[in-house]
N, CA and C atoms as a LAMMPS dump frame, in Angstrom:
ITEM: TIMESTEP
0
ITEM: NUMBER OF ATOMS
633
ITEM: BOX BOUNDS ff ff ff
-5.0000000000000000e+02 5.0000000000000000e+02
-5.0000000000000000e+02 5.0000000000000000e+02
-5.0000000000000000e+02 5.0000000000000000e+02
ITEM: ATOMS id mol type element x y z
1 1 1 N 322.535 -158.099 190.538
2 1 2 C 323.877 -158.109 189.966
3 1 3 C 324.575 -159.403 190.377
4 2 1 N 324.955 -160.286 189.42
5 2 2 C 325.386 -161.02 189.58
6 2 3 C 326.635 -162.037 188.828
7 3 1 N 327.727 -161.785 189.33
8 3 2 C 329.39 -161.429 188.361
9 3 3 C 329.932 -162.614 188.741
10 4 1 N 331.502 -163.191 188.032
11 4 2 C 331.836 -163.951 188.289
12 4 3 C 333.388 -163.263 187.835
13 5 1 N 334.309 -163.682 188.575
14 5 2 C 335.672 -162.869 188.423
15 5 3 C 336.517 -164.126 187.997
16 6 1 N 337.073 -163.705 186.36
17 6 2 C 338.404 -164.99 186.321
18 6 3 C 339.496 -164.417 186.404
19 7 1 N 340.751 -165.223 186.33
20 7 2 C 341.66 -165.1 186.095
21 7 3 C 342.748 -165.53 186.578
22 8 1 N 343.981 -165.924 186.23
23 8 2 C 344.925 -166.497 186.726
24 8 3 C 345.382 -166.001 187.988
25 9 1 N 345.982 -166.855 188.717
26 9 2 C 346.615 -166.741 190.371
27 9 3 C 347.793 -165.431 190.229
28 10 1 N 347.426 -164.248 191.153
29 10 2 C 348.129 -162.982 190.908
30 10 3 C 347.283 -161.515 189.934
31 11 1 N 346.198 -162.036 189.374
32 11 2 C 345.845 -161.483 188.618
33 11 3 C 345.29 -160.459 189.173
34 12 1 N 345.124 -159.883 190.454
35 12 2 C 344.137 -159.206 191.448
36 12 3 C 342.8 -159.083 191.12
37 13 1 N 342.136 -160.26 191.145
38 13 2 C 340.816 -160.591 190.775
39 13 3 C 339.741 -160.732 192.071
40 14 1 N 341.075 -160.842 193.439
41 14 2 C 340.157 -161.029 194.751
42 14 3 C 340.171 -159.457 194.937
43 15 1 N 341.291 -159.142 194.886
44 15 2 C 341.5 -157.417 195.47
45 15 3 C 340.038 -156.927 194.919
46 16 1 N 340.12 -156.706 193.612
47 16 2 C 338.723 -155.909 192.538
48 16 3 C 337.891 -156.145 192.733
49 17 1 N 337.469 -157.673 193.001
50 17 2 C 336.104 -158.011 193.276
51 17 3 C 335.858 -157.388 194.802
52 18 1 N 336.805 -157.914 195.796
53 18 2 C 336.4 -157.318 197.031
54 18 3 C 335.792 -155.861 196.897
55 19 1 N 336.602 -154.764 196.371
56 19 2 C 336.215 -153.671 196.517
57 19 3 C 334.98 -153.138 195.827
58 20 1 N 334.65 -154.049 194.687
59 20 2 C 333.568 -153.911 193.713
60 20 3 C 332.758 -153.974 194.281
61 21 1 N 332.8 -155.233 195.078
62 21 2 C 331.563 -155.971 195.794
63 21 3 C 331.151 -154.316 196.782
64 22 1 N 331.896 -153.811 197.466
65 22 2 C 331.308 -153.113 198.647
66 22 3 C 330.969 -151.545 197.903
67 23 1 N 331.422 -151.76 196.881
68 23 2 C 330.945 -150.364 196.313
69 23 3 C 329.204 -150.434 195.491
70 24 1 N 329.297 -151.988 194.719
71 24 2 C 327.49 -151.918 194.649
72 24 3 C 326.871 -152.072 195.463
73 25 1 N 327.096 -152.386 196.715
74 25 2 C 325.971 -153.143 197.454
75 25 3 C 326.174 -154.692 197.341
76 26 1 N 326.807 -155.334 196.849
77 26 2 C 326.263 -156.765 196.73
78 26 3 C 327.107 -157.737 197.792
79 27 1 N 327.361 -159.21 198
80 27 2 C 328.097 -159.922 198.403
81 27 3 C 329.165 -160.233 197.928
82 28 1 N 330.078 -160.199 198.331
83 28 2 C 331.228 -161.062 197.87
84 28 3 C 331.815 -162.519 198.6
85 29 1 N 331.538 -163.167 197.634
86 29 2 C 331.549 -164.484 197.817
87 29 3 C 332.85 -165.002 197.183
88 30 1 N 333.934 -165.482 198.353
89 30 2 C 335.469 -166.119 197.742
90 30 3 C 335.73 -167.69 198.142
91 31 1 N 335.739 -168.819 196.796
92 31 2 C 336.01 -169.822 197.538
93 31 3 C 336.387 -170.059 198.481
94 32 1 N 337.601 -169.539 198.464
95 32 2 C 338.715 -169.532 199.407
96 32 3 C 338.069 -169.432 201.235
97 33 1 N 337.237 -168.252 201.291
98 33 2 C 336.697 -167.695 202.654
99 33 3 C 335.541 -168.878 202.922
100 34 1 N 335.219 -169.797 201.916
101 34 2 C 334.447 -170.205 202.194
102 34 3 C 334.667 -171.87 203.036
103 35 1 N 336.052 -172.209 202.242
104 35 2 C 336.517 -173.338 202.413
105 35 3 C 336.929 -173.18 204.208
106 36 1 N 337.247 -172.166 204.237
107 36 2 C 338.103 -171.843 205.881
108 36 3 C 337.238 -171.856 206.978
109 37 1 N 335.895 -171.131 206.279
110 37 2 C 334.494 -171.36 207.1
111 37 3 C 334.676 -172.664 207.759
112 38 1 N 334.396 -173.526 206.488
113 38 2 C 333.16 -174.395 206.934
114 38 3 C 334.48 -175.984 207.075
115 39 1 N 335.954 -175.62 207.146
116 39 2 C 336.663 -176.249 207.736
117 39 3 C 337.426 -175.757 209.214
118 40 1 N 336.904 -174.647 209.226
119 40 2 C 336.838 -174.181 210.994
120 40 3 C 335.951 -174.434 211.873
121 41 1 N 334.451 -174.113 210.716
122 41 2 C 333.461 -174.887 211.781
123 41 3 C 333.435 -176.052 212.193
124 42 1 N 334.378 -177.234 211.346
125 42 2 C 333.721 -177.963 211.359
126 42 3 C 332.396 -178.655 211.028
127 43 1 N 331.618 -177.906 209.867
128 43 2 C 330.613 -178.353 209.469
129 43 3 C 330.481 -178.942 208.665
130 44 1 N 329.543 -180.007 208.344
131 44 2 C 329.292 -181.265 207.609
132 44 3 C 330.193 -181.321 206.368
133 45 1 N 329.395 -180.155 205.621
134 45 2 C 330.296 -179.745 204.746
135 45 3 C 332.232 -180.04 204.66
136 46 1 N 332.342 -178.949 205.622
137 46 2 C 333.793 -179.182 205.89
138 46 3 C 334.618 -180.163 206.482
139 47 1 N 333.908 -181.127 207.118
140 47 2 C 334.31 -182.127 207.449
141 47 3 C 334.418 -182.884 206.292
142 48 1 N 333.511 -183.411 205.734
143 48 2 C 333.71 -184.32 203.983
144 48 3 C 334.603 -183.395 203.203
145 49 1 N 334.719 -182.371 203.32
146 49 2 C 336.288 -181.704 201.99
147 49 3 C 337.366 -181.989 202.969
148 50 1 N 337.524 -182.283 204.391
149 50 2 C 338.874 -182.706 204.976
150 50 3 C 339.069 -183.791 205.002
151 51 1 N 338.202 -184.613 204.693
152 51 2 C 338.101 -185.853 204.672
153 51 3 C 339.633 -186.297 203.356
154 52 1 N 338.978 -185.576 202.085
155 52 2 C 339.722 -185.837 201.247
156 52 3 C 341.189 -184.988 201.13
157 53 1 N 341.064 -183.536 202.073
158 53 2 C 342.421 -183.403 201.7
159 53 3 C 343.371 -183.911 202.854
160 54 1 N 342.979 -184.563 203.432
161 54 2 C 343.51 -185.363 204.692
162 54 3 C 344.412 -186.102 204.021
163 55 1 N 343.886 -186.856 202.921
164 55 2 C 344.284 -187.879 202.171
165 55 3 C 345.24 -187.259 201.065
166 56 1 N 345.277 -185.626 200.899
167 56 2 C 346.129 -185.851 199.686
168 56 3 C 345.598 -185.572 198.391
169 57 1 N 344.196 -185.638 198.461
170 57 2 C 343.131 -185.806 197.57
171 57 3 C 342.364 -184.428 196.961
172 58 1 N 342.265 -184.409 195.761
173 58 2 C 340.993 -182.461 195.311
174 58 3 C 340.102 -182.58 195.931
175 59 1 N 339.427 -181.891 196.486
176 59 2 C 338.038 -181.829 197.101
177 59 3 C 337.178 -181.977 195.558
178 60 1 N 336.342 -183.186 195.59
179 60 2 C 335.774 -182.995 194.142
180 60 3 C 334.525 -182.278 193.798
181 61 1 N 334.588 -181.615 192.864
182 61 2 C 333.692 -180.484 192.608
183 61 3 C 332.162 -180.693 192.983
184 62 1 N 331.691 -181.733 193.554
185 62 2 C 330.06 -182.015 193.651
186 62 3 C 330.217 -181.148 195.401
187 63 1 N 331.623 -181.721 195.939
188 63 2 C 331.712 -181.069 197.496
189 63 3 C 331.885 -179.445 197.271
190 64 1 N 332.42 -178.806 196.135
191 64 2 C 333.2 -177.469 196.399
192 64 3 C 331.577 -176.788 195.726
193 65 1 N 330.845 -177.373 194.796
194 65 2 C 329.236 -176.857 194.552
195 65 3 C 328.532 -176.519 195.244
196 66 1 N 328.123 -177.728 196.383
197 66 2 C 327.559 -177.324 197.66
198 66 3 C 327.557 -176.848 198.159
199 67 1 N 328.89 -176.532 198.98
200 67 2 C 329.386 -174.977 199.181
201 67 3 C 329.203 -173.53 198.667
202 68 1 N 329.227 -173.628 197.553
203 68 2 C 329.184 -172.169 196.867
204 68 3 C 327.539 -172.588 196.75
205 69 1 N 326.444 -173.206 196.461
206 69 2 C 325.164 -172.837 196.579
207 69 3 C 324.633 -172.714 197.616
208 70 1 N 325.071 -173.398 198.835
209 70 2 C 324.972 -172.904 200.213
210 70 3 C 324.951 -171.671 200.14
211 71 1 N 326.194 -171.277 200.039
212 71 2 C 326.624 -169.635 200.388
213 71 3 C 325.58 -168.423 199.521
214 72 1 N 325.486 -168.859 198.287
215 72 2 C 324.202 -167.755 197.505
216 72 3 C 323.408 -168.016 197.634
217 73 1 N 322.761 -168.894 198.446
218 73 2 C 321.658 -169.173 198.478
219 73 3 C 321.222 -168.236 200.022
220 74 1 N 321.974 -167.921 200.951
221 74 2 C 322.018 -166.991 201.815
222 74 3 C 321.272 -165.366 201.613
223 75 1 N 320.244 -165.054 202.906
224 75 2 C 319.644 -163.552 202.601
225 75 3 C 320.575 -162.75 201.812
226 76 1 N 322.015 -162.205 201.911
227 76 2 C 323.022 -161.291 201.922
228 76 3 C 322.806 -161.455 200.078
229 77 1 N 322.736 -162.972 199.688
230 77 2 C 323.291 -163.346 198.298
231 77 3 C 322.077 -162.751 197.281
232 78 1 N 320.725 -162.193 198.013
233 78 2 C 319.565 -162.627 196.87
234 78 3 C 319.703 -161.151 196.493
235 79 1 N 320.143 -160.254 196.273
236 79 2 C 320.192 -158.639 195.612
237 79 3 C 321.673 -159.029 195.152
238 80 1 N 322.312 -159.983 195.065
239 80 2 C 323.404 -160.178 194.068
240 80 3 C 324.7 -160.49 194.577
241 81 1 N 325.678 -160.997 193.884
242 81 2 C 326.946 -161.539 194.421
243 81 3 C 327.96 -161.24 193.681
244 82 1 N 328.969 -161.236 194.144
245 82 2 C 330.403 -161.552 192.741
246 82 3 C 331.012 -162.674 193.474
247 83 1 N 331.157 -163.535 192.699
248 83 2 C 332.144 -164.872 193.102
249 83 3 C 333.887 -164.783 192.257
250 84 1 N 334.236 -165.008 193.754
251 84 2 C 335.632 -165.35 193.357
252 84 3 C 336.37 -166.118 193.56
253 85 1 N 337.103 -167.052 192.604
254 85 2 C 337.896 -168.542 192.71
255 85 3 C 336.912 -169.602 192.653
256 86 1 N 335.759 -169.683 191.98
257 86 2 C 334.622 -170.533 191.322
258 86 3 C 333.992 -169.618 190.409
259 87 1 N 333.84 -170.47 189.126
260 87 2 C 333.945 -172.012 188.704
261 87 3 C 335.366 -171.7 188.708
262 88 1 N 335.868 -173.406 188.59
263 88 2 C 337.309 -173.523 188.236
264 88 3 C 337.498 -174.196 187.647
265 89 1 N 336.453 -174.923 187.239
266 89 2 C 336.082 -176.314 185.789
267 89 3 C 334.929 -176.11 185.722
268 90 1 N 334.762 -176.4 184.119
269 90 2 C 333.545 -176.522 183.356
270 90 3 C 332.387 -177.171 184.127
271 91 1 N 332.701 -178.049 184.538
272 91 2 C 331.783 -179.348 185.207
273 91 3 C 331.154 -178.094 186.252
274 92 1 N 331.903 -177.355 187.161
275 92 2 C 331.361 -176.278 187.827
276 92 3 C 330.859 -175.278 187.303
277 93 1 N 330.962 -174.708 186.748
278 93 2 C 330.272 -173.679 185.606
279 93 3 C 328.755 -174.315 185.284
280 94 1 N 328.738 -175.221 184.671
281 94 2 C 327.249 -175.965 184.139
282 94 3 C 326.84 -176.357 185.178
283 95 1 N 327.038 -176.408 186.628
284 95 2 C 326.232 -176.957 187.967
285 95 3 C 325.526 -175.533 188.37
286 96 1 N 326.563 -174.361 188.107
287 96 2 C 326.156 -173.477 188.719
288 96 3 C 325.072 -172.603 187.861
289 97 1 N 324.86 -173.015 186.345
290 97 2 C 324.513 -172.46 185.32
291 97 3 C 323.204 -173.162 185.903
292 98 1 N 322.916 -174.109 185.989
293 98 2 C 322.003 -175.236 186.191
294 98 3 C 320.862 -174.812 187.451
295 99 1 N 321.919 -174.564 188.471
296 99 2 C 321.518 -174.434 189.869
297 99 3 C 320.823 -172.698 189.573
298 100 1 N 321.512 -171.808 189.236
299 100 2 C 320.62 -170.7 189.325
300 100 3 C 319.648 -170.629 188.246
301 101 1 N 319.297 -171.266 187.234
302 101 2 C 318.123 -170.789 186.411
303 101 3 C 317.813 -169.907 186.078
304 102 1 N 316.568 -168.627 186.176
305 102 2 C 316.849 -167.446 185.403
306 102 3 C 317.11 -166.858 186.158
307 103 1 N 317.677 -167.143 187.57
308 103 2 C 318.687 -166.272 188.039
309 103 3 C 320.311 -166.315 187.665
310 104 1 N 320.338 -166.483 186.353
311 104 2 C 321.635 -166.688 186.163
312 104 3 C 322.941 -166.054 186.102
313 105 1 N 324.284 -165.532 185.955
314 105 2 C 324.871 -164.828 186.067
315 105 3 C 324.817 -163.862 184.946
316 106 1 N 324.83 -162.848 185.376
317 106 2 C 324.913 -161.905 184.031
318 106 3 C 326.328 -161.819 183.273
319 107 1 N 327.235 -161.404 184.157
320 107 2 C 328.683 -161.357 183.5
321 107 3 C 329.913 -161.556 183.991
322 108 1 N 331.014 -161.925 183.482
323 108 2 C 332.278 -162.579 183.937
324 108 3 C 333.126 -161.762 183.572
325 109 1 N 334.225 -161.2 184.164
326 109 2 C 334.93 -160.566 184.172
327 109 3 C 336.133 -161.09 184.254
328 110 1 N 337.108 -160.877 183.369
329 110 2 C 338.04 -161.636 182.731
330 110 3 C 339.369 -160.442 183.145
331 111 1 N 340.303 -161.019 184.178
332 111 2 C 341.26 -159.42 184.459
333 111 3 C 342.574 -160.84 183.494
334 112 1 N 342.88 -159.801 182.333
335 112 2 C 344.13 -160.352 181.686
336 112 3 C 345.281 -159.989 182.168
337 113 1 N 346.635 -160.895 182.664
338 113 2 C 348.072 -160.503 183.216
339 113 3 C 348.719 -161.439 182.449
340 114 1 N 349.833 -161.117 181.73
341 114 2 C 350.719 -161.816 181.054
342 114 3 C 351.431 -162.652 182.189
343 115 1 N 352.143 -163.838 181.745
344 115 2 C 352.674 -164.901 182.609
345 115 3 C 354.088 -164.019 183.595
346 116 1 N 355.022 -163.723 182.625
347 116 2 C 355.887 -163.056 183.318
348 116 3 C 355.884 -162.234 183.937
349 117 1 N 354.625 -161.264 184.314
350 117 2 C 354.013 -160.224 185.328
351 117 3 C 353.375 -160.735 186.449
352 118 1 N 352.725 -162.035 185.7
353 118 2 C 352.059 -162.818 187.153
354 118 3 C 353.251 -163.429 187.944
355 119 1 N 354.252 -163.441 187.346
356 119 2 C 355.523 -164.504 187.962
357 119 3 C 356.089 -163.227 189.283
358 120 1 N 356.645 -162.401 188.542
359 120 2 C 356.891 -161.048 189.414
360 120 3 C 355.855 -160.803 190.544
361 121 1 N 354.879 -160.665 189.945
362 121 2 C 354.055 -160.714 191.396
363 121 3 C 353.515 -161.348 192.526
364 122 1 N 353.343 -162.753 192.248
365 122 2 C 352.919 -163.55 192.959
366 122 3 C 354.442 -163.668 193.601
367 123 1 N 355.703 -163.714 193.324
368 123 2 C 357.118 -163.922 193.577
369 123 3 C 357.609 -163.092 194.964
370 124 1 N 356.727 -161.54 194.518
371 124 2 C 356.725 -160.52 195.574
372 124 3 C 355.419 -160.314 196.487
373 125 1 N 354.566 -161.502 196.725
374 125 2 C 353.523 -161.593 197.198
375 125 3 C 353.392 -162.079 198.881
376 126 1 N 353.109 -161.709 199.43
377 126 2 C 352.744 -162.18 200.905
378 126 3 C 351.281 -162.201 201.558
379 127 1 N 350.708 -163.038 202.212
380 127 2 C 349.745 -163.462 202.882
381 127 3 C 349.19 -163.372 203.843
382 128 1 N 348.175 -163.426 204.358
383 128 2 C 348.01 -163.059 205.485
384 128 3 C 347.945 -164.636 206.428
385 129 1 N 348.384 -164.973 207.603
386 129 2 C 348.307 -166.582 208.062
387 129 3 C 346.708 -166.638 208.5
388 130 1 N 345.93 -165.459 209.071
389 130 2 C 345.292 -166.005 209.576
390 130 3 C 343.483 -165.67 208.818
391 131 1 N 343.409 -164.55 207.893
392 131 2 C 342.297 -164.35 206.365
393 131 3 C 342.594 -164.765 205.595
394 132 1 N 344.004 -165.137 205.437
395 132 2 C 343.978 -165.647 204.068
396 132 3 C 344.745 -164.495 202.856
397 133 1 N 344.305 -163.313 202.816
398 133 2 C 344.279 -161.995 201.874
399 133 3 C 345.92 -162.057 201.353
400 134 1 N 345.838 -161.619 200.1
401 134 2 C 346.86 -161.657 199.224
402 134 3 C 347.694 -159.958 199.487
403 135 1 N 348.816 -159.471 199.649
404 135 2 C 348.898 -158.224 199.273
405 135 3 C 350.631 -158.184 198.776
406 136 1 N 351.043 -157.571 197.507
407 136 2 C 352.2 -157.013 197.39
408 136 3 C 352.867 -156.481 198.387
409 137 1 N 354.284 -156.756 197.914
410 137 2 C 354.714 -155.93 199.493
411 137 3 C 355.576 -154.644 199.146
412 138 1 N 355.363 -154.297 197.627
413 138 2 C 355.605 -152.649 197.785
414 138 3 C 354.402 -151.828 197.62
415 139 1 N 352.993 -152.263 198.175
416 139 2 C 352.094 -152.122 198.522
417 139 3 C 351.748 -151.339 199.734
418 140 1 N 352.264 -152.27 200.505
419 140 2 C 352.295 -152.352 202.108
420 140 3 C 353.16 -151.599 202.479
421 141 1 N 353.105 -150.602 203.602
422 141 2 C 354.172 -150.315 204.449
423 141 3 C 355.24 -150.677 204.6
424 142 1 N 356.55 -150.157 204.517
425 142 2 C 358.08 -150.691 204.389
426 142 3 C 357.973 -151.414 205.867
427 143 1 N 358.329 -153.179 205.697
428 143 2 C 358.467 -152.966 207.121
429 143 3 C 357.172 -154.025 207.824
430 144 1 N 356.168 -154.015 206.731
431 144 2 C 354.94 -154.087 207.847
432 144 3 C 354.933 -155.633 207.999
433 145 1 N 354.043 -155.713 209.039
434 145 2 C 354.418 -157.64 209.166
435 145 3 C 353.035 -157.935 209.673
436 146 1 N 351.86 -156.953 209.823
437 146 2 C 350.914 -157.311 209.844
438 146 3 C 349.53 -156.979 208.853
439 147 1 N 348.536 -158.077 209.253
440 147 2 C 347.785 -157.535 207.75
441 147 3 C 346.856 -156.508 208.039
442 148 1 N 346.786 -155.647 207.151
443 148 2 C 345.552 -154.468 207.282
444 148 3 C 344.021 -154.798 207.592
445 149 1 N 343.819 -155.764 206.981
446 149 2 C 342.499 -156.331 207.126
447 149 3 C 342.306 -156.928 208.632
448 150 1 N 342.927 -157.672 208.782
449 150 2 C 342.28 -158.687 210.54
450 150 3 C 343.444 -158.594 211.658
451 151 1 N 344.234 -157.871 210.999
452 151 2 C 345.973 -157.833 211.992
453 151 3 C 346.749 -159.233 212.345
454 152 1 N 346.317 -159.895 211.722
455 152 2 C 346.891 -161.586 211.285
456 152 3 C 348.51 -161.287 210.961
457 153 1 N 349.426 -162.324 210.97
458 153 2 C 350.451 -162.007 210.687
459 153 3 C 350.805 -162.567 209.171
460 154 1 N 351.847 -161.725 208.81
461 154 2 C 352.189 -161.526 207.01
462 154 3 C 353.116 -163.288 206.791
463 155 1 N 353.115 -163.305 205.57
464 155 2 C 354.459 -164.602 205.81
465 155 3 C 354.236 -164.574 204.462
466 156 1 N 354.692 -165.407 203.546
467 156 2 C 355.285 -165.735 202.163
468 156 3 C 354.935 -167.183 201.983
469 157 1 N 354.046 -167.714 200.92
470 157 2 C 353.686 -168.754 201.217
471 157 3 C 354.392 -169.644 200.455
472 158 1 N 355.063 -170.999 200.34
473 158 2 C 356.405 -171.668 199.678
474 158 3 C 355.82 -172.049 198.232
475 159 1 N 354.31 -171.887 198.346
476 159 2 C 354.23 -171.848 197.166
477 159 3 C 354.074 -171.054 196.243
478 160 1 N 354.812 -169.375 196.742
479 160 2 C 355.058 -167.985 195.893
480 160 3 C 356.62 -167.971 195.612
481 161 1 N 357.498 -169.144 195.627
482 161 2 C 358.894 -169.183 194.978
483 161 3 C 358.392 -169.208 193.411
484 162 1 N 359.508 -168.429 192.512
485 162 2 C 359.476 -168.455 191.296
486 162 3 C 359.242 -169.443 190.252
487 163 1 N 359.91 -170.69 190.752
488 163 2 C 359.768 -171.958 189.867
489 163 3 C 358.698 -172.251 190.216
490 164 1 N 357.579 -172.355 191.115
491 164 2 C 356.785 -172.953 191.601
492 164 3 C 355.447 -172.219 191.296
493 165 1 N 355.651 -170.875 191.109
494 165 2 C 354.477 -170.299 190.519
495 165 3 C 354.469 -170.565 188.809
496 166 1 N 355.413 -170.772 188.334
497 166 2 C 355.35 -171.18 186.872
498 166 3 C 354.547 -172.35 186.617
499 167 1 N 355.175 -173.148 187.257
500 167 2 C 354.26 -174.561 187.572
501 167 3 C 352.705 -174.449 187.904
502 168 1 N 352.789 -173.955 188.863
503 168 2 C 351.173 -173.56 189.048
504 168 3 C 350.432 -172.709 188.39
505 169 1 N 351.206 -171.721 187.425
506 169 2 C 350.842 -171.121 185.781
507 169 3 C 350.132 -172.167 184.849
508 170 1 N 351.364 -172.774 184.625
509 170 2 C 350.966 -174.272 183.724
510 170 3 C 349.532 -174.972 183.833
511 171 1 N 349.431 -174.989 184.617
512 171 2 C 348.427 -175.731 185.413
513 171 3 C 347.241 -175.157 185.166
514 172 1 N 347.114 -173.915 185.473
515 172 2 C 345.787 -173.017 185.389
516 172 3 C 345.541 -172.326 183.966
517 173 1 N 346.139 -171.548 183.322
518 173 2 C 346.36 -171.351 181.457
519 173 3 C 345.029 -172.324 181.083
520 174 1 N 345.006 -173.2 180.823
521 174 2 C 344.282 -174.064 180.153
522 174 3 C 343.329 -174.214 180.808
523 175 1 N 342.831 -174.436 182.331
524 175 2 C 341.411 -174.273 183.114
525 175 3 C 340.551 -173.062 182.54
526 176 1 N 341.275 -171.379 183.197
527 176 2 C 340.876 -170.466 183.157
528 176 3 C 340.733 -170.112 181.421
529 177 1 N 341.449 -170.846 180.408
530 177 2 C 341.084 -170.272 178.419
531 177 3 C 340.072 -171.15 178.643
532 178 1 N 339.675 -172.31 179.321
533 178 2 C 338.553 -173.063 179.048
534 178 3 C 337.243 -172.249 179.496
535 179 1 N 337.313 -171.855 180.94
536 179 2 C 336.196 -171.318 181.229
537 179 3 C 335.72 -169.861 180.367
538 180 1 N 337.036 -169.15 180.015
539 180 2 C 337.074 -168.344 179.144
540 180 3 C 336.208 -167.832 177.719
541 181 1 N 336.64 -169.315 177.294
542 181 2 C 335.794 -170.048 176.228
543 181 3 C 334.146 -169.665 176.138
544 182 1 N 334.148 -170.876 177.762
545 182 2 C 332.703 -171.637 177.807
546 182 3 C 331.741 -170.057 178.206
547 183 1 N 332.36 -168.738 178.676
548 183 2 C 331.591 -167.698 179.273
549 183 3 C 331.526 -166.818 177.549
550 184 1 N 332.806 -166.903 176.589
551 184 2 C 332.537 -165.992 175.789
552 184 3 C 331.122 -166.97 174.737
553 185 1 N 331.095 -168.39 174.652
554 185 2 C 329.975 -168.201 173.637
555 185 3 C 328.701 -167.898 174.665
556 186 1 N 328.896 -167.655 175.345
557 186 2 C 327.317 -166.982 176.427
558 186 3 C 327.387 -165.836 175.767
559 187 1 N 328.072 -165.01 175.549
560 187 2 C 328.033 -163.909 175.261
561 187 3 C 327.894 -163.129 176.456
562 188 1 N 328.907 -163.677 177.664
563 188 2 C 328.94 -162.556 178.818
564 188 3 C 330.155 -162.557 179.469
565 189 1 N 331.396 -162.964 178.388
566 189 2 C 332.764 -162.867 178.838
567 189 3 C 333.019 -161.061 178.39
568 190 1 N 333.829 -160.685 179.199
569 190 2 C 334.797 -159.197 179.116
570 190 3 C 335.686 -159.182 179.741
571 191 1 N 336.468 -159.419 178.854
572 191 2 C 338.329 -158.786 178.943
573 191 3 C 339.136 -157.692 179.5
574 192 1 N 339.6 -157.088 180.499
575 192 2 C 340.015 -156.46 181.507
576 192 3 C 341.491 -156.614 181.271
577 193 1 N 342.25 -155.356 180.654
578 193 2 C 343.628 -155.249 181.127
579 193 3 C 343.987 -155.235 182.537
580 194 1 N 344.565 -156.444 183.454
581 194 2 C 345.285 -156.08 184.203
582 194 3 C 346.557 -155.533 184.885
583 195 1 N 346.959 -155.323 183.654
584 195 2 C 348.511 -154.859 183.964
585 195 3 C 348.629 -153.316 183.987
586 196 1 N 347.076 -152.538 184.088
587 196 2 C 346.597 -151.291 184.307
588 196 3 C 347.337 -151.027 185.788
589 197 1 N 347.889 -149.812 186.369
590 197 2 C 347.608 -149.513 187.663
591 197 3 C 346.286 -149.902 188.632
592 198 1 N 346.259 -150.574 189.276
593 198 2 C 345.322 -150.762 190.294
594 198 3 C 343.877 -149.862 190.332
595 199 1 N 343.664 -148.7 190.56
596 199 2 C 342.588 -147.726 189.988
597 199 3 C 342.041 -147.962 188.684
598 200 1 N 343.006 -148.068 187.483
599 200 2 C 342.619 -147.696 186.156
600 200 3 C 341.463 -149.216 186.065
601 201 1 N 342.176 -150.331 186.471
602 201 2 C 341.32 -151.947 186.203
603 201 3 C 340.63 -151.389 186.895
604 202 1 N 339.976 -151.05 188.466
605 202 2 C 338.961 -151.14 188.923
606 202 3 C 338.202 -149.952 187.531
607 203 1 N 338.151 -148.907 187.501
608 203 2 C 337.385 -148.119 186.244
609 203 3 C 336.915 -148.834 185.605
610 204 1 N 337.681 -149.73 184.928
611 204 2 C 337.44 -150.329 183.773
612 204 3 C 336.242 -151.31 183.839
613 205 1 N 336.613 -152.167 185.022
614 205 2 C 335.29 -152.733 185.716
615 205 3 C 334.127 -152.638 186.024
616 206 1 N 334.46 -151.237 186.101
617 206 2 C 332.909 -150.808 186.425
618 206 3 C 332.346 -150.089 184.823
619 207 1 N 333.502 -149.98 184.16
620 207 2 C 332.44 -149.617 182.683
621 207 3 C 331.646 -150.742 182.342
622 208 1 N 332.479 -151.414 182.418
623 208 2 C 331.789 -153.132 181.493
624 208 3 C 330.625 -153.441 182.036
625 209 1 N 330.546 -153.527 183.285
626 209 2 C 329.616 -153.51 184.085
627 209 3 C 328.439 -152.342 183.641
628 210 1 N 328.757 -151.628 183.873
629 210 2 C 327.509 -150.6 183.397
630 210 3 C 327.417 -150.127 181.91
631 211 1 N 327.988 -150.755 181.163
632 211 2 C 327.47 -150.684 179.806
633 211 3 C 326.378 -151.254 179.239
């Protein structure tokens, strides 16, 4: 089994996949966890992507590849993965299309949220400082200030103000219809209401999946 989760920032595409992941059996693999790795370790890797954001600079996709084939290429990865927050450009998509061969991905899972729902949420969104993990905060415990997952502390990150997630809307719209695109003429894009209650999208996920 081997999935790929899109969708715009807010869309709860890490939440679903996380839980997906531990309900087949497989890995879950999140840019994000990966970047923190291997810029905590300090490893080769992560040293050349700090290199550039030292500077200000994207980590360019030949560095953020390596990474993610590192990581599936791992015992945990070979009975299957779901990746989340890669590809994020085409150029990544066809490396990774490339790199697995007929181990290729079977299907992409597409969770749809209208802009003004993603605005609301990401708006009412808080973080964890020290995993990383995304969670609503009428989610969470009235009150709570730590995270469920690692007991890290909660905070609001400046880039979940309202104007600023629009902006960073803008931005992504046109990445994520591209990759959109490039997965439906594969014929292994599927479309996912997200503006379902939390339960109903995971269901839904798992039909597509097992259809």
């Amino acid at each position: 089994m081997r999935l790929i989760f899109l969708g715009l920032a807010g869309a709860g595409k890490g939440t679903q996949a996380l839980t997906l992941s531990q309900r087949l059996g497989v890995a879950f693999v999140s840019s994000g966890d990966m970047f923190r790795h291997h810029l905590s370790q300090g490893t080769d890797l992560g040293l050349l992507a700090k290199s550039y954001m030292d500077k200000g600079e994207l980590v360019p996709d030949e560095v953020t590849i390596r990474m993610v084939l590192d990581r599936i290429g791992q015992e945990d990865c070979l009975k299957g993965f779901i990746l989340d927050g890669f590809p994020r450009t085409i150029n990544q998509a066809q490396a990774l299309d490339k790199a697995l061969g007929d181990r290729e991905v079977q299907g992409v899972l597409y969770i749809k949220v209208s802009e003004p729902e993603l605005v609301r949420r990401l708006s009412s969104r808080i973080s964890c400082r020290a995993c990383g993990t995304p969670y609503q905060k009428e989610l969470l415990p009235q009150g709570a200030t730590r995270c469920p997952r690692c007991g890290g502390e909660l905070y609001q990150r400046a880039d979940d103000q309202p104007e600023v997630v629009r902006r960073r809307l803008q931005v992504q719209i046109p990445e994520v219809q591209g990759l959109a695109d490039y997965y439906a003429r594969q014929r292994k894009l599927v479309e996912i209401n997200g503006e379902q209650p939390v339960e109903r999208v995971g269901e839904a996920l798992v039909k597509a999946i097992l259809r």
